[in-house]
N, C-alpha and C positions, 0 to 999 in steps of 0.2 A: 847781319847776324842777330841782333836786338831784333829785329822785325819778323825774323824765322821762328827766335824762342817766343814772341808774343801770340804767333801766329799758331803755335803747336801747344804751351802748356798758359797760354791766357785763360783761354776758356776754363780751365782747370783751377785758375788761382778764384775767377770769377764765382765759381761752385762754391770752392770754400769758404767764400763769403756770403752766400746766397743759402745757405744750406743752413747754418745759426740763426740766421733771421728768419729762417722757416719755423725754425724750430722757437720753442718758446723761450724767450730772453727778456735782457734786461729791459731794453726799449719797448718790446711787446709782451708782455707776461704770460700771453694766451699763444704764441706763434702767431706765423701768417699764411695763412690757408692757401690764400691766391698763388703765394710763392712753393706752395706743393708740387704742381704738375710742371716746372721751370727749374729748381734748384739744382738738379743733379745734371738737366740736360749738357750745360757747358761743360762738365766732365767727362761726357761720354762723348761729346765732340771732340775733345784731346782726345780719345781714346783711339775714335774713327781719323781722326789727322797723323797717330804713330807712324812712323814708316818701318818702324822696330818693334822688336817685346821691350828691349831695354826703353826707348823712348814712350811705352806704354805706360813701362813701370815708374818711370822718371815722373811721369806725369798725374798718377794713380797715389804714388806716394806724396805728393807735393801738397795734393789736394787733403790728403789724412794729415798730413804734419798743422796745416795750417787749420783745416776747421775741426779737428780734435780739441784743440786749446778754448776758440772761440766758442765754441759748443759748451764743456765741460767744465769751465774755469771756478765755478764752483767748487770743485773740486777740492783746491788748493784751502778750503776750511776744512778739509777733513782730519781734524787736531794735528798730529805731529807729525802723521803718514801721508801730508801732501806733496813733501818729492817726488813719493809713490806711488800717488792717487793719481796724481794729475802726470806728474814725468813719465811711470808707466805705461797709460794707454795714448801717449804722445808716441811714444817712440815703440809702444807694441803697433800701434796701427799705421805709424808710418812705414814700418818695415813689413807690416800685413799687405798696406797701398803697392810696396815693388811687388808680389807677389800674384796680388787683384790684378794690375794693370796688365800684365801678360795672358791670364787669361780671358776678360773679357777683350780683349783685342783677338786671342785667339779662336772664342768665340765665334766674335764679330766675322771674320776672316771665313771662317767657316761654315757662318749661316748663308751669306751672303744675300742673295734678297731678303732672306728672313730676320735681318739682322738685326733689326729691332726686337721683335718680340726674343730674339735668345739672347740679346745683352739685357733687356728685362728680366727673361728669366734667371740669368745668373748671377745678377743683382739681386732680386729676394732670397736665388740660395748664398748669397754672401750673405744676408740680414740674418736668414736661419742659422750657419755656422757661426755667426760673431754673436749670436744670443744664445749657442749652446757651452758645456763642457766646462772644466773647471773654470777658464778664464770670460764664461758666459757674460756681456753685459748690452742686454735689449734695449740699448737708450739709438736712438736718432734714427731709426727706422723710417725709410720715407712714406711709413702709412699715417705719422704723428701729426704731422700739418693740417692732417684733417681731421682728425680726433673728436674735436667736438661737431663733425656734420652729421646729426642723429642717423639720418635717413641713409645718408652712404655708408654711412657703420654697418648698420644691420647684417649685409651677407658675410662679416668673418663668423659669424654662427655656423655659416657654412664652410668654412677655409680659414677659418683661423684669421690672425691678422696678416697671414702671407697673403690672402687672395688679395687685402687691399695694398699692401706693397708691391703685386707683384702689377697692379693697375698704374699706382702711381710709378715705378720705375716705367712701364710703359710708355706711360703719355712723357717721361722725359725721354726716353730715347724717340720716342714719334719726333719731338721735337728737333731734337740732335740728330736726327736723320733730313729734317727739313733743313735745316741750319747746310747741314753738307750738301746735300741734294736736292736744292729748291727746285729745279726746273724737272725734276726726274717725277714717276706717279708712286713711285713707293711709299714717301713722305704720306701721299694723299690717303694711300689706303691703311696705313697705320692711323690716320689721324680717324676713320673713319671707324677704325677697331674699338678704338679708346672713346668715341661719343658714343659708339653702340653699348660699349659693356658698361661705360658710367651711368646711361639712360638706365640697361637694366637691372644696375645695385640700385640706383635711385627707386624703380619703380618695385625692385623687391621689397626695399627698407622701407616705404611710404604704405607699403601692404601689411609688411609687418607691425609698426607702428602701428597702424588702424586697426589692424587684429587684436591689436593690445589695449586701445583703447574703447574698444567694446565689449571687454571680456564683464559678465556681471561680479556688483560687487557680492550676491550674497553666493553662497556654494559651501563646496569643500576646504573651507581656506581657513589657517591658524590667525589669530592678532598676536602680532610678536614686536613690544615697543622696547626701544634700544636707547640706550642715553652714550652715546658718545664725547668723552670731555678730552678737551685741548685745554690742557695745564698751563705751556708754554715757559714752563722749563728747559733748561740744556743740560742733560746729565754730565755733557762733557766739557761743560763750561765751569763747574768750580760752585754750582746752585747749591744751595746750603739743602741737605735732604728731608730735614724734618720740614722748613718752609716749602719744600716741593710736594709731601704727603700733606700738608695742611692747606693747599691749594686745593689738589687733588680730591680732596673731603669738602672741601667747602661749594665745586661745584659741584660735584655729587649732590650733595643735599639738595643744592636749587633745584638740579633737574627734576628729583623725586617729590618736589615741593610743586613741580609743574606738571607730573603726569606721574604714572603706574607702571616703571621699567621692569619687565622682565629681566633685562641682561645690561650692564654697565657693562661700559670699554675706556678701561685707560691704557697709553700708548706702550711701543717699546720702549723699553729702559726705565719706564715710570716710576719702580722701584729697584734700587740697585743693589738690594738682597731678597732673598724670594721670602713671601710672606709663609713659608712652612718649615718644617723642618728644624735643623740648627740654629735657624734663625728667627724662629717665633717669638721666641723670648724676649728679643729686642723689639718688637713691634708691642710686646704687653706693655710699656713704660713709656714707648716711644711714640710720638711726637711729645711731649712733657704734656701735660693737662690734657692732651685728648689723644690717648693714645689709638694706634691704627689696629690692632686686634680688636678694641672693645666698639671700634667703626663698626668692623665688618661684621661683628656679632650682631650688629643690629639689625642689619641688612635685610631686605625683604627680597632679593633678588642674586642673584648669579652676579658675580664680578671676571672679567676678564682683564688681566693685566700683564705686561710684561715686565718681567724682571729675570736676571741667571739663576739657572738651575746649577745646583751644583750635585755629583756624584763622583767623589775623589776615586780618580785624577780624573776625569772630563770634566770641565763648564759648559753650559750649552748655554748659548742667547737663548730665552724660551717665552712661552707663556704660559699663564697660570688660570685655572679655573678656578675659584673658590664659591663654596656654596651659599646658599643665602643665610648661616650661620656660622662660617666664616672657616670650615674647614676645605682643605685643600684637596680636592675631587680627581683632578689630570691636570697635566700638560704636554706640551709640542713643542720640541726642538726644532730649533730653525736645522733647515737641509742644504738651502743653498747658503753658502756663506762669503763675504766679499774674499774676492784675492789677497791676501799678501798682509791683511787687517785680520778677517775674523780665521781665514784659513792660508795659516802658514805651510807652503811646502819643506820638507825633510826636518821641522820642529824635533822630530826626535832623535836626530844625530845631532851629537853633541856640538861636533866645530859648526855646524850650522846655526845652532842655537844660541852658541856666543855672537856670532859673525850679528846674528839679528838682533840679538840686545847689543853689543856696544856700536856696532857701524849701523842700522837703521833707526834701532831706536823702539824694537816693537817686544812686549814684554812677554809675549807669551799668544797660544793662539786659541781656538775652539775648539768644543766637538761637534761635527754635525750630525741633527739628529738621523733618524731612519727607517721614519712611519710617518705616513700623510694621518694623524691624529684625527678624529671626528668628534668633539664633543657634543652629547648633548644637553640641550638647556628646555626648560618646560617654559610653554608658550601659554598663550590665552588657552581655557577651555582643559588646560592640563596635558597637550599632545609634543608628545618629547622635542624640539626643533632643532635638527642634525648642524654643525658647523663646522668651520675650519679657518683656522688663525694663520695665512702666510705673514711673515713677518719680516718688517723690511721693503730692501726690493725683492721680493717674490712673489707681489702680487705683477710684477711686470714677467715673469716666464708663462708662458702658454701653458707645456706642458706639467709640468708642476700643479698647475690651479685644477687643469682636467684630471689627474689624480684624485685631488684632494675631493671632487666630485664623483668622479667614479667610484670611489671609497665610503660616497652615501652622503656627502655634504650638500645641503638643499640651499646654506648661506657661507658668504666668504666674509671675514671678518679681520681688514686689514691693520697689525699694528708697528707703526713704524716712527722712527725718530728721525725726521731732517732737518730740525732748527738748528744744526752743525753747519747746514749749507748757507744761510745768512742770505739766503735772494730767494725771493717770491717765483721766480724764474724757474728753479732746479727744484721747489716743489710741483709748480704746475707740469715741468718735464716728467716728473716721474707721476704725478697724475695721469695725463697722457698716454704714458704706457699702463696704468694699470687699468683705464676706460675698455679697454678690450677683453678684460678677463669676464666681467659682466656678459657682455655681448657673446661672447663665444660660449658659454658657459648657461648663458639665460638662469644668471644666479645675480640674486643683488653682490652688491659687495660695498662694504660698509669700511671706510679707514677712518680709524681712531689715531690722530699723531699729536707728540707734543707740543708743533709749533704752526703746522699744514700742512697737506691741505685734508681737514677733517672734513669728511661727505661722506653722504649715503647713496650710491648710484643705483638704479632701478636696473634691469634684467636689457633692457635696451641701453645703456650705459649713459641714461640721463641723471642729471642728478635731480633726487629729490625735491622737491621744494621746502624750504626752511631747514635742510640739514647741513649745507656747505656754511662752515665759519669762515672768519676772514682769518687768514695768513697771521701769525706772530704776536694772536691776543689769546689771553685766557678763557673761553669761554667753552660752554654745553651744546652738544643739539639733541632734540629729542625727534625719536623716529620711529614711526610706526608703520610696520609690512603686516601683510597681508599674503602669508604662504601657504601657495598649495597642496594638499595632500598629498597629489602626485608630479610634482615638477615639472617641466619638459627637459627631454634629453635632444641638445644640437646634433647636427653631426660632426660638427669636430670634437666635441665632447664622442662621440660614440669611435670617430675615427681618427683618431686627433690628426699630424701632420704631415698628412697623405701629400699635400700640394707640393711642398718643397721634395718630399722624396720623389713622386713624380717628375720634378721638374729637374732632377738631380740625372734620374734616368734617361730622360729626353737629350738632357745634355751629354751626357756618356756617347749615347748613340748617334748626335750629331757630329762630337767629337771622331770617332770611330768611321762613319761613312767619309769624314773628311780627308781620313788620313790612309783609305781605302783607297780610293777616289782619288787623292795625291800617287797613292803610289802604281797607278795601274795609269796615270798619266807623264807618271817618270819611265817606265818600261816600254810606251809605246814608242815604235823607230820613227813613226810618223811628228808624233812631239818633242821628240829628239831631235829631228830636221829642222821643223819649225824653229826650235830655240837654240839649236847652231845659227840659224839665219839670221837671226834676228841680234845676239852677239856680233854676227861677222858686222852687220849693215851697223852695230854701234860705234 
């Protein structure tokens, strides 16, 4: 019996282990690349070994329950709501895993020779739905492992980050198909799908890259230098506020002391009352001897910062533009907001609203905002340069960032707080996912955080040179682009996420001839005989 369950959801336990250390962690901070085209394979081996859906499911969920934890365990610093943080998407995704396991077995079942590429493909449309909708969260994607391989990045410009998931789910079901069927030629000609299409992202990405590295430096292009400061405050840690604005000012100054910032960027939460409105007042006085109004009055530049917005009864997590004399211009309400933290469901019924302040513990929720904002801020030369401030994780949604592009943002300008997370680990995780919004978008994108990982990524989703800080220290970078007059527009920018829907419909229709096809071989009298005979002779 031991040797039956080893032999059916092993492979599955072996995933959930292999799928953390893909991903980047405590032991490797960066992931592990190699472990990309391998990790998931052992689970789609359980998957191909079910004799059941139940046994599919048994197996599908076995795998979530176990690398959900080891993945996310950061998690559990998210101040008071880590029963929530972390027990929720333990026990959302394990009961998503019974759900997954039936159909990609059903899939499976159904491709049959094909059966690889359409347990690939229903694997990136699992990545697609578990990164959309209210409960959206695009962390573990198995396109993350490779994240930083410049040259293979390059075609999600074309498809978004699904084409590269839907590569890497591939090359692990090739695998998981060799695994089951070593002596068969299917295994062969999958494996030989996956060197042809990785050759041709590579030789796409290596064309790209080169095109880009010979573009001239003189032309139509703005100078537009950025000072990005990591504070290295924790708003939710108890950080005394005025010593956090007096940080916050001190490296300001350095930076402007080293070059000519058009636009400063301090993180989300940097200030935990908005520097306008009702609360101006306090910033006239406040920090005591150098107060932060008569800062920004002096400014020679554009400030971006986050802090809440308040418009009774809404708060929005937001950010704030102030101008280079220190009055407040726009801001952007965050859109996406976390589960069950920033965006509580039925908040506005009453017994709900107790149930959540005495039994969880959460005091109240958001509003989200409901415009892709566009600021702009004047560059070298005086030419207005269009932006857009996702905040948080929102620079890890696809579609969200192609909005915010669509809507005329030429720069992405991310400001987020995770020194809550306490590991170098679940910064670079959620770096990882934001390296593709660059890429797909052929938009730098610039993150401003309190603690990490502060960088400036180029339009191929390299980082800058001299603008990544180190993880969990105080410190500036200064950054100077160089933006085109006219941009380039990707195609996923112009179509966004054609692939997953295509591959949504492929599956529809495979599903559909299968069950065609089933049924015109239950009504044959001839198949009928067959499998009376085959009964009687058992």
């Amino acid at each position: 019996m031991a040797g039956v369950w080893l032999h059916r959801y092993g492979p599955a336990v072996v995933s959930a282990l292999a799928v953390p250390l893909a991903l980047p962690n405590e032991l490797a901070p960066a992931g592990n690349p190699l472990l990309g085209p391998f990790a998931f394979a052992p689970l789609f081996l359980s998957i191909y070994r079910s004799r059941s859906y139940a046994q599919a499911a048994a197996a599908a969920a076995l795998f979530m329950a176990i690398a959900t934890p080891l993945s996310y365990y950061w998690l559990l610093y998210f101040q008071e709501f880590a029963l929530w943080t972390l027990g929720g998407p333990v026990l959302g995704y394990t009961l998503f895993g019974a759900l997954l396991g039936p159909v990609l077995r059903g899939v499976a079942v159904a491709a049959g020779r094909l059966r690889p590429y359409a347990v690939a493909a229903a694997w990136t449309v699992y990545e697609f739905l578990k990164s959309s909708g209210f409960l959206g969260f695009p962390w573990g994607l198995a396109a993350y492992p490779v994240n930083a391989i410049a040259p293979l990045i390059q075609f999600t410009a074309l498809t978004g980050v699904w084409g590269l998931s839907l590569l890497m789910a591939l090359a692990n079901a090739a695998v998981a198909e060799g695994m089951q069927r070593p002596r068969r030629r299917q295994p062969v000609r999958a494996y030989l799908l996956v060197a042809t299409l990785a050759i041709g992202a590579l030789a796409y990405g290596f064309l790209r890259l080169g095109e880009g590295s010979r573009e001239p430096a003189a032309g139509p292009s703005t100078r537009f230098q950025v000072a990005l400061i990591q504070h290295n405050r924790d708003p939710w840690g108890g950080d005394d506020r005025d010593d956090s604005i007096r940080t916050l000012m001190r490296l300001t100054r350095g930076a402007i002391d080293r070059g000519d910032p058009d636009l400063i960027v301090w993180s989300e939460t940097a200030l935990l009352a908005p520097p306008a409105g009702a609360y101006a007042g306090y910033y006239e006085s406040n920090p005591a001897g150098d107060p932060l109004a008569t800062f920004l009055r002096g400014l020679d530049a554009h400030l971006l910062t986050g802090a809440p917005h308040y418009d009774p009864p809404a708060r929005s997590n937001a950010s704030f533009l102030i101008g280079p004399r220190g009055e407040w211009l726009d801001h952007y309400a965050k859109q996406r907001l976390v589960p069950f933290a920033e965006a509580v469901p039925f908040w506005e019924v009453g017994f709900m609203r107790r149930f959540y302040r005495s039994t969880v513990g959460i005091g109240g929720g958001w509003t989200a905002g409901d415009r892709p904002a566009v600021f702009t801020v004047a560059g070298g030369g005086g030419r207005g340069v269009r932006l857009s401030t996702p905040i948080c994780f929102e620079d890890a949604f696809p579609a969200l960032n192609r909005r915010f592009v669509r809507a005329g943002a030429e720069l992405l300008v991310n400001l987020t707080n995770d020194s809550w997370s306490r590991t170098v680990s679940a910064e670079t995780q959620h770096l990882a996912a934001a390296r593709f919004r660059a890429v797909e978008t052929a938009r730098p994108l610039l993150r401003a955080t309190n603690g990490g990982i502060t960088v400036a990524l180029d339009v191929y989703g390299r980082p800058i040179p001299g603008s990544a800080l180190a993880p969990f220290t105080a410190d500036a970078a200064l950054v100077t682009l160089r933006l085109p007059a006219t941009p380039a527009t990707t195609p996923y920018t112009r179509f966004g996420d054609y692939l997953p829907a295509g591959l949504i419909i492929a599956l529809i229709a495979l599903l559909l001839r299968h069950a065609a096809r089933s049924g015109r071989r239950r009504r044959s009298p001839r198949t009928a005989r067959r499998t009376a005979a085959t009964a009687a002779r058992r």
